[in-house]
N, C-alpha and C positions, 0 to 999 in steps of 0.2 A: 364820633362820626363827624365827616367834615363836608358840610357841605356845599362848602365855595368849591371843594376838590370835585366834587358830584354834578353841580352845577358848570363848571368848566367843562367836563368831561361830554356831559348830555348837549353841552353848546356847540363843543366841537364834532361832536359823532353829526348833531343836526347839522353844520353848515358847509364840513368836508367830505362829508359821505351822503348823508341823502339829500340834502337840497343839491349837490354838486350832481348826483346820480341824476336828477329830473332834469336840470340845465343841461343834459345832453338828450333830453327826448321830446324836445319843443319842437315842432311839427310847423317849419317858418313859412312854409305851402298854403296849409290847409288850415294852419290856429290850433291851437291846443295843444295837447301830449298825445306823443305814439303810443298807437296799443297794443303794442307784442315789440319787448325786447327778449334775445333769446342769451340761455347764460352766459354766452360768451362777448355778449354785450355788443352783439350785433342786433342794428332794429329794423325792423320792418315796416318799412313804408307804407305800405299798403294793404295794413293790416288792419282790421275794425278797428274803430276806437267805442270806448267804454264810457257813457255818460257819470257812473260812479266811480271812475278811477278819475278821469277827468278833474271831476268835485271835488274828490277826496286831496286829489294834489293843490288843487285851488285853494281850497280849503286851509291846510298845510301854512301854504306861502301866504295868506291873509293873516294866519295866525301869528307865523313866527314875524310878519312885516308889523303889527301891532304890539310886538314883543319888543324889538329889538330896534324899530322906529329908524332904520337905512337900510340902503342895498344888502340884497343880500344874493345876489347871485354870484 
């Protein structure tokens, strides 16, 4: 089992797919993340936002920024 190959993989899935997913749902208005993207990846403005989705993304970008110690958007 190779786990620098694992490792690359799970880096790259996190910083071209879902950290790149969230850097399009920053809410430059209002602060935070929008709360209803719909699948076609269109988002909704003016849609509730969610205090634990919010978090959870927060959360997320605190982590992998103590991970990885640079930008990462």
């Amino acid at each position: 089992m190779d786990f620098n190959k694992y490792y690359k993989e799970i880096e790259n899935e996190l910083k071209n797919n879902i950290l790149a997913f969230w850097n399009k749902t920053v809410d430059e208005k209002n602060g935070g993340f929008l709360g209803r993207i719909l699948n076609n990846g269109k988002t909704i403005i003016d849609s509730p936002k969610s205090a634990v989705l919010n978090t959870r993304i927060l959360w997320t970008y605190s982590t992998v920024y103590k991970k990885f110690k640079k930008n990462i958007s």
